[in-house]
Structures are given as structure tokens and as C-alpha cells.
N, C-alpha and C positions, 0 to 999 in steps of 0.2 A: 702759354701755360696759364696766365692770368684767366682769358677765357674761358678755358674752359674750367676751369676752378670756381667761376661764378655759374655757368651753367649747370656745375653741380649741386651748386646751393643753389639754383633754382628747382630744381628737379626735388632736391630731398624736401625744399620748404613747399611745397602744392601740396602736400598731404596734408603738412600742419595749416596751411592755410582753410582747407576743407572741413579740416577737422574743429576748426574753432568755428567757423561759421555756424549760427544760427539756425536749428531744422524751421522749416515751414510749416506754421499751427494749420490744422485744417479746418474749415468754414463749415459753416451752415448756412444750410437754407429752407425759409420757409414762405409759406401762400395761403388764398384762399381763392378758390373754381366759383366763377358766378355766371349766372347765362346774362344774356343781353340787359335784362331789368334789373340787373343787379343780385336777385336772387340765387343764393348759392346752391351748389350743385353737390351732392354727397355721390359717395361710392365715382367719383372718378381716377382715374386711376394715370396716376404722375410717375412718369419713366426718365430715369439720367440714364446716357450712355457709358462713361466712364468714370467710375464703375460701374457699373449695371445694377440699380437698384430700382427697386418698384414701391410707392405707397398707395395708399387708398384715402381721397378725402372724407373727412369724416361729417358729419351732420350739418353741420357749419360751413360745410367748402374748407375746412383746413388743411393743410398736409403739413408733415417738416420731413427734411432730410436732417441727419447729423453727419459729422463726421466726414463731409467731405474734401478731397483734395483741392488745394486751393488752383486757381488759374481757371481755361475756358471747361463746358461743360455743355452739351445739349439736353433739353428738357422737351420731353414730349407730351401733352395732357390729352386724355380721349375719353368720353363718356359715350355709350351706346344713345342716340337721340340727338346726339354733336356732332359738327366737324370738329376734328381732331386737330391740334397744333402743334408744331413742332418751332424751338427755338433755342438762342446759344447764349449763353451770360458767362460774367467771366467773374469768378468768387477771390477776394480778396483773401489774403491771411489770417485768419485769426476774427472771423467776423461773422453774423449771421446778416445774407442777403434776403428781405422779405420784397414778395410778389405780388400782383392781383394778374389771375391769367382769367380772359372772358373767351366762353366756347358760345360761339353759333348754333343756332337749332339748324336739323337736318332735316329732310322728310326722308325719313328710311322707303329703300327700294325693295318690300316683298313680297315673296312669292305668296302664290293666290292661293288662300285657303278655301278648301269645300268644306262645308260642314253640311250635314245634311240635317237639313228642317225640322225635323223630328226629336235629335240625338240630344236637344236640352230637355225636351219635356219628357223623356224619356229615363232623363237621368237629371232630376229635380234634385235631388243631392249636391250632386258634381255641379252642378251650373249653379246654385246657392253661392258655390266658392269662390268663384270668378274663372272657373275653369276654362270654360268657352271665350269669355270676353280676351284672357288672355292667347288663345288658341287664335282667335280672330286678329289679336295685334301682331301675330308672327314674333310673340315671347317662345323664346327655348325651343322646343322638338316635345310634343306632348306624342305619348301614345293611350289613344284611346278607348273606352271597355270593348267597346265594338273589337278590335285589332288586338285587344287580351282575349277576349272571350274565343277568336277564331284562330290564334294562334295557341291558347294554354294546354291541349291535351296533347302538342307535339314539345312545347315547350319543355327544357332539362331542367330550369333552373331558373329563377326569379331574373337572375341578372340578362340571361339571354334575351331580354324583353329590351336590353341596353345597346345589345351588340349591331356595329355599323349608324350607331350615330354619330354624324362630326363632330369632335371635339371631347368626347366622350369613350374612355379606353376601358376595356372588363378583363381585369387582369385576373388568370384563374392563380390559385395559389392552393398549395399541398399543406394542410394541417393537419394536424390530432383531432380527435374527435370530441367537439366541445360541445355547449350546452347553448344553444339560441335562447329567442325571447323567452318568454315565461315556461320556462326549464326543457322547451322544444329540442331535440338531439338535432345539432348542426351537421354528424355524420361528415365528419370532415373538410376539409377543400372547400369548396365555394370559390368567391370572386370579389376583390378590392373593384368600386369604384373611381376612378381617377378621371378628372380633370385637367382645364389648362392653366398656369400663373398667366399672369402679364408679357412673359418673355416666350410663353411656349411651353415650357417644362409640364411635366406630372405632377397632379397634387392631387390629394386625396379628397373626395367631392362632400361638402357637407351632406347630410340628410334628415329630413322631415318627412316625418309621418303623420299625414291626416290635418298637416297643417302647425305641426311642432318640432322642432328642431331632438331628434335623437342622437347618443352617445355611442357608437357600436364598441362593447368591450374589447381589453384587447385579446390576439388572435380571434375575435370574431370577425363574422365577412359577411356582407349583403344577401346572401346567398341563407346564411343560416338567421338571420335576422328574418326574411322574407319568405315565406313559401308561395309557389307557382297561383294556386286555389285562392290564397287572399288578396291576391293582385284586383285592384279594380281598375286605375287609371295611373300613369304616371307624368310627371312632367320632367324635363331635365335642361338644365341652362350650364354648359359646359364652361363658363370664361364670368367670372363676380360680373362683371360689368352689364350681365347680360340678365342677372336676378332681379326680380319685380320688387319696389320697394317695400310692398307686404311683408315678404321672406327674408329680404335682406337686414331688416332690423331687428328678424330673431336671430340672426347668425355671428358668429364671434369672427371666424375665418373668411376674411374680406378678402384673399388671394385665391381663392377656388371657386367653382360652382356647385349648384347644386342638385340633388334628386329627390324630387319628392314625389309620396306615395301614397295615394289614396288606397283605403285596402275595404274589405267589400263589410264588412261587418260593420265600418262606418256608417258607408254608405246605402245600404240597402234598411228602408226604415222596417222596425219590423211593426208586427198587426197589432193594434192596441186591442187587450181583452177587457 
């Protein structure tokens, strides 16, 4: 009888033992991305697995996590132009862990661009911009006037100029009939541009126009922002990691990528009288 009578106050006393214990504070952690000379590395992008969060270093190579749970933890860091790393720390309670993570330059493996001999001096404009040069480093999925020009009179819609790029999703959507750029009739529907996060997911893709980061209202869509005719050249970088650092330090939204659009009234110089 004795036995089990202390058994029993073992059993009722683990709750209250549980229950007085101490919760575990959760840590932080912070860093700064440098390539081999020490030089830090912006817009890299630092991945935990559990939980699943993503940041973006900032100008400096900085990043911080907050808030996370304390014990082991993988970190992944990868900048487009690096080997990527991968590795496991194990965060104290109630503490902030700071880092120095260094990435290796890579030689990127790209596919071989044509560009035909002519098509800068053709479009003295567009190559002004770095158009080409970036065309030539295998930045983003550019499509080009040539490839507008001989596709625009079957084209439906500005975004169809997007569709079947990797990483790049045109989502059509059913709206009211709103009011595009400078009081242009959107004539409804149109199409969200989406992007990738870090993880994979949809994100809604920054956009510049002519070389400056635009706002599209809401229920507006690329589609009524954009018509078919003003298309001259577009570029598009599906994943931050993959934006040129021109653009990326007009842009707030360091987890998507971007579209940008050169449109023809930029670009076509007109006749000085």
C-alpha cells in the first residue's frame, strides 16, 4: 500500500514539477557575409531550417535573426557569384550568437549568349543602359525588341511577353474595370507578376520602369499598367539574389525579384526640330 501511495505522489507531483520550471528565453543571432578579402557581400541571402526563415544581408554584409529557439540550428548562406554554405550552431538561451560567414567566388556555368552584332548599335538607347552587357553576363531572362517587335501583333497582353519563363509565374486574375497609368482603362483582369522567396514560394515581383522602381495601385495588374505597343525591351530576374546591384538598391522588397521595362517612348530618341 505504501508503494503505491508514493507512486501516486509521484505522478501527481511531474506536473507541478513542469509547471515551475523555467520556459527557455529564445536567442539570437547575428552576422556579417564577406568574400575572401574581407569585403562584405550585400543582398545575400541567410536561410535557418528550423524554423524556416530567410533574411537578406544588408549593405554592410549584415544580417540578424530574432527570436529564435534556443539548442541546434542549420544556417545556409548563398549569394549568386558564391559557393553557397551550409552549417549547424547550437544557440544558447537567452543570448545573441554573432558570426563572420566568408563565401568563395564561383565562376558561374552559362549558357552561351548570341547576340547579334548589330542589335547595340541598333538600339543606342537600350545599350546606353547596360542592357546588353548584362544580357552578355547571363543576368535574369531579358527579352528583346527584336522578340517584342515579332511577337507584339499576336501578343494578348503586356504580361504574355512573361509567360514560360523559369521562375517567373503570370497569374491571370478577374477584376473590375479600373483605371491604369495616366487614367488609361485597365478594362479589367489582367495579370499579377509573381516571383520566387528563398524557400520557393510566390511573391509578388518588384517593378521598374525605364530604370525606376514603380508602385502598381491596388487591384491594379501589369497588364493595365502596360500596354502590348509600349513594350520595347524587358528584363526579368525571378529570385533577389539574382538582381543587378543597379536595381537592387532602388528596391525595398529584398525577398522577390524583379521586372523591368523599358517602354518605346523612352527609348526611341525623337528628331530634334
Amino acid at each position: 500500500m505504501l508503494r503505491r501511495l508514493l507512486l501516486a505522489c509521484a505522478v501527481v507531483g511531474s506536473p507541478l514539477l513542469a509547471q515551475n520550471a523555467p520556459p527557455i528565453k529564445p536567442a539570437h543571432l547575428q552576422g556579417q557575409v564577406v568574400d575572401t578579402a574581407g569585403r562584405p557581400i550585400r543582398s545575400a541571402i541567410v536561410e535557418t531550417d528550423d524554423p524556416p526563415k530567410a533574411v537578406v544581408s544588408d549593405d554592410s554584409g549584415f544580417f540578424r535573426f530574432a527570436d529564435l529557439p534556443a539548442g541546434p540550428i542549420t544556417v545556409r548562406v548563398r549569394r549568386i557569384g558564391f559557393e553557397g554554405v551550409e552549417f549547424q550552431l547550437r544557440l544558447p538561451s537567452d543570448s545573441t550568437v554573432s558570426i563572420g560567414v566568408k563565401l568563395l567566388p564561383v565562376a558561374q556555368l552559362l549558357e552561351a549568349v548570341q547576340i547579334d552584332a548589330g542589335a547595340e548599335a541598333a538600339h543606342p538607347q537600350l545599350a546606353l543602359t547596360g542592357f546588353y552587357q548584362r544580357l552578355r553576363a547571363g543576368w535574369g531572362h531579358m527579352v528583346t525588341p527584336e522578340e517584342i517587335d515579332k511577337r507584339r501583333k499576336l501578343a494578348p497582353s503586356a504580361s504574355s511577353f512573361l509567360q514560360d519563363i523559369v521562375g517567373v509565374t503570370v497569374k491571370h486574375a478577374q477584376v473590375g474595370v479600373g483605371r491604369g497609368r495616366a487614367g488609361r482603362s485597365g478594362g479589367g483582369g489582367g495579370a499579377a507578376i509573381l516571383g520566387k522567396t528563398p524557400y520557393g514560394g510566390d511573391c509578388v515581383m518588384n517593378l521598374l520602369m525605364n530604370g525606376q522602381p514603380v508602385k502598381l495601385q491596388d487591384g491594379e495588374t501589369f497588364d493595365m499598367y502596360f500596354s502590348v505597343n509600349e513594350l520595347y525591351a524587358i528584363e526579368t530576374y525571378a529570385h533577389a539574389a539574382e538582381i543587378p546591384t543597379e536595381y537592387h538598391q532602388l528596391l525595398g522588397n529584398d525577398f522577390c525579384g524583379a521586372v523591368v521595362v523599358w517602354t518605346i517612348s523612352r527609348m526611341i530618341l525623337k528628331p530634334q526640330h
